[in-house]
N, C-alpha and C positions, 0 to 999 in steps of 0.2 A: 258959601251959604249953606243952612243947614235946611232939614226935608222939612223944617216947617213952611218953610217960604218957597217948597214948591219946585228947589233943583234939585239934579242932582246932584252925589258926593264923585269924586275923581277919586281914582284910583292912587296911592299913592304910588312915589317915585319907585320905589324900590321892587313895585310889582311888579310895572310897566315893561314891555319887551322891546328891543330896538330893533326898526324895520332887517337888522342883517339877522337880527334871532330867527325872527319869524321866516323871512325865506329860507333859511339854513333848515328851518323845522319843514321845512315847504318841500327843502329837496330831497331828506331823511326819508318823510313821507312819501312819495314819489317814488323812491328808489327801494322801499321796502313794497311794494305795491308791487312792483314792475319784477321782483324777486318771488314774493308768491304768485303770479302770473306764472311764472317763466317754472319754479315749480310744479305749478299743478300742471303744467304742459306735459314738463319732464316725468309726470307719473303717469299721464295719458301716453305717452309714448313707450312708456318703459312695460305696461302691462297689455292693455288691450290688445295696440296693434301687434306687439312679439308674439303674442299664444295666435294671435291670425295668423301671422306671417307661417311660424311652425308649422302650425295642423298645414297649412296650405304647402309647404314644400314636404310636409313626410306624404303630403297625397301625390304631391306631383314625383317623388323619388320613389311611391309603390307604384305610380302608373310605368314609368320608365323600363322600371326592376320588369316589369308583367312584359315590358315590350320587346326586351334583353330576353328575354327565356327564349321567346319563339327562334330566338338565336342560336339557341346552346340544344346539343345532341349529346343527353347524357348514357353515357354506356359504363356501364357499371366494368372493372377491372376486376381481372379472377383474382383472387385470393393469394398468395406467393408467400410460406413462408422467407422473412427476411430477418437476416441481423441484425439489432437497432444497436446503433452506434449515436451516442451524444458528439455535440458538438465540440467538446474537452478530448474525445478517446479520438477520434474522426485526424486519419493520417492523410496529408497530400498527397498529392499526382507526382511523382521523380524525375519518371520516364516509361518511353512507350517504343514498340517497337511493332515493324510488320511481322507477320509471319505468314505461313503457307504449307496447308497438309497438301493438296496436289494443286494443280496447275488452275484449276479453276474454283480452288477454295483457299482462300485467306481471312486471314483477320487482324485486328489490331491488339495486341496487349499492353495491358495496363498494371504497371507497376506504381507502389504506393510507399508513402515512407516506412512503414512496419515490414518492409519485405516481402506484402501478399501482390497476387497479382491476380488479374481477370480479362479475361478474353470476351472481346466485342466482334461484330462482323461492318455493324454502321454506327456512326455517330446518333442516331437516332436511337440505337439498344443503351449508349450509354447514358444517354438523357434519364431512362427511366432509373440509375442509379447515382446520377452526377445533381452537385447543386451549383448554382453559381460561379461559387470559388473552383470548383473543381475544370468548370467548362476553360473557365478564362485559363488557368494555370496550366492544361493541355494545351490550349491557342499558343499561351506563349513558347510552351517547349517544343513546338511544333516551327513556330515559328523561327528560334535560334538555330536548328535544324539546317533549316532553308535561308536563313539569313544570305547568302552569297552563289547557291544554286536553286535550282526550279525544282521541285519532286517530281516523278514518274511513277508509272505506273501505281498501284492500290494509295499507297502516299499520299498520291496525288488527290485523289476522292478526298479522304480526309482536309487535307492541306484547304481546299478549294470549299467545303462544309464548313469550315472555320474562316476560312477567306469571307465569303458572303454574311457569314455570320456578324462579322465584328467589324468591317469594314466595306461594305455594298458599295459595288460602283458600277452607275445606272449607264454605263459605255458597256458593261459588259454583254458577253451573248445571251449569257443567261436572261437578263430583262427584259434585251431589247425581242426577245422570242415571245412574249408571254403568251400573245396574241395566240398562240399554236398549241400551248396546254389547256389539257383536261383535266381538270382537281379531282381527284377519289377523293380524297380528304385533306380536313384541314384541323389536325388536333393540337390542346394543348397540355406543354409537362409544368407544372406550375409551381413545382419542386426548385427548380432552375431558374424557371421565370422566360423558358421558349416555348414556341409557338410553331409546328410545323407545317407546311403546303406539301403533299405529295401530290407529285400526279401523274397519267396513265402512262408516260412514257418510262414513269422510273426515276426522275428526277425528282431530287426532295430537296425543298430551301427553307433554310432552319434562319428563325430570325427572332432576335430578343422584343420580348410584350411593350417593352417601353423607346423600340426604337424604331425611329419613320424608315420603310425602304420604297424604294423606287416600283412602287406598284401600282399596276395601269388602272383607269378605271372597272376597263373588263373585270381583270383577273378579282376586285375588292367586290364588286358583282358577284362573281362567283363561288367567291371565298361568305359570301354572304347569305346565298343560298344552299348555301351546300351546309352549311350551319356548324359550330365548333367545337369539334368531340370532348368534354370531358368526361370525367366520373364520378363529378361531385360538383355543385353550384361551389362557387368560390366568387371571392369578392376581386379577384385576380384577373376572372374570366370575364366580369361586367366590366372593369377598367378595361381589358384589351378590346371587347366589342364594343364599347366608347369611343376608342383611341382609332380602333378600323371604320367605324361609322362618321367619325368626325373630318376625316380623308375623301367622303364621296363628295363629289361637285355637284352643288346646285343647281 
């Protein structure tokens, strides 16, 4: 019928949508909806909270850094003219041998692959000119040495400063003593990447910054107050007072 008489016209066939059009348009809808949702979310997370989260951990890693100092004793190092050698020019460790001006003065010499060589009295002297490579590659020559007997005498100190160094074993006398040491000091060579305990008896225990040893709670006590010599803030020196503070029991 037409609008004179008051109905209305229908839509013809070919406009009309079939009930599966329309859901199909239903879920399209929905699923683009649930996608800017899930958007705007994902930009509320990506900006706000990140710059909070930051500002909030660079304050909590400057409170830390401030709480780490009261750790560190820095003492400035004299001056030493030194020979810089690059890492390219830089000869290994050969061999080493004791020596002995009289009866109550020895040393160790260290020969290199260029032919030079240098005289120490402690493994402690040679920290200040050894790096890493240099420490291990002494351990080892030290070690095929003694492969099949024990060292004596001066040797011996060395042999037992690398013993403890690279291999700690908490049966030993050395640990199980702690209880009876007095720290003078407790510095680091950060060249190397050790970490010395002297203390008043004479006894010095050289122990690498990234390795756990067998120490009591007392002695991390005391090694804690007595605070950790260097000569320069290094980022070396807050990992190591991390690494000894994360060892106290609660």
């Amino acid at each position: 019928m037409d609008s004179e008489h008051g109905t209305k016209k229908m839509k013809s066939p070919e406009k009309m949508k079939s009930p599966e059009k329309i859901e199909e348009e239903d879920v399209d809808t929905q699923e683009e909806m649930k996608e800017v949702v899930k958007e705007s979310g994902a930009k509320r997370k990506k900006y706000i909270p990140r710059k909070s989260t930051r500002k909030r951990q660079k304050i909590e890693e400057d409170a830390e850094k401030e709480e780490l100092k009261g750790f560190l004793d820095i003492i400035p190092r004299e001056e030493v003219p030194m020979e810089v050698e690059s890492l390219s020019t830089k000869f290994p460790i050969e061999d080493w041998k004791t020596c002995a001006l009289t009866e109550n003065f020895m040393y160790y010499q260290i020969f290199r692959g260029d032919g030079s060589s240098k005289n120490y009295k402690v493994l402690s002297e040679m920290l200040k000119d050894f790096d890493r490579q240099d420490v291990e590659e002494l351990y080892r020559l030290v070690k095929e040495r003694y492969s099949t007997s024990r060292p004596e005498g001066y040797d011996l100190m060395l042999w037992g400063d690398l013993h403890t160094l690279f291999e700690p074993d908490e049966e030993d006398e050395l640990w199980k003593n702690q209880h009876e040491y007095n720290v003078i000091s407790w510095s680091l060579y950060d060249f190397c990447g050790i970490h010395i305990l002297l203390m008043q008896n004479g006894i010095a225990i050289h122990m690498l910054t990234e390795k756990k040893y067998p120490l009591s709670q007392e002695m991390i006590s005391k090694m804690l107050k007595k605070k950790l010599e260097v000569d320069h803030e290094s980022s070396q020196a807050f990992e190591l007072l991390r690494f000894i503070r994360s060892q106290v029991q609660k």
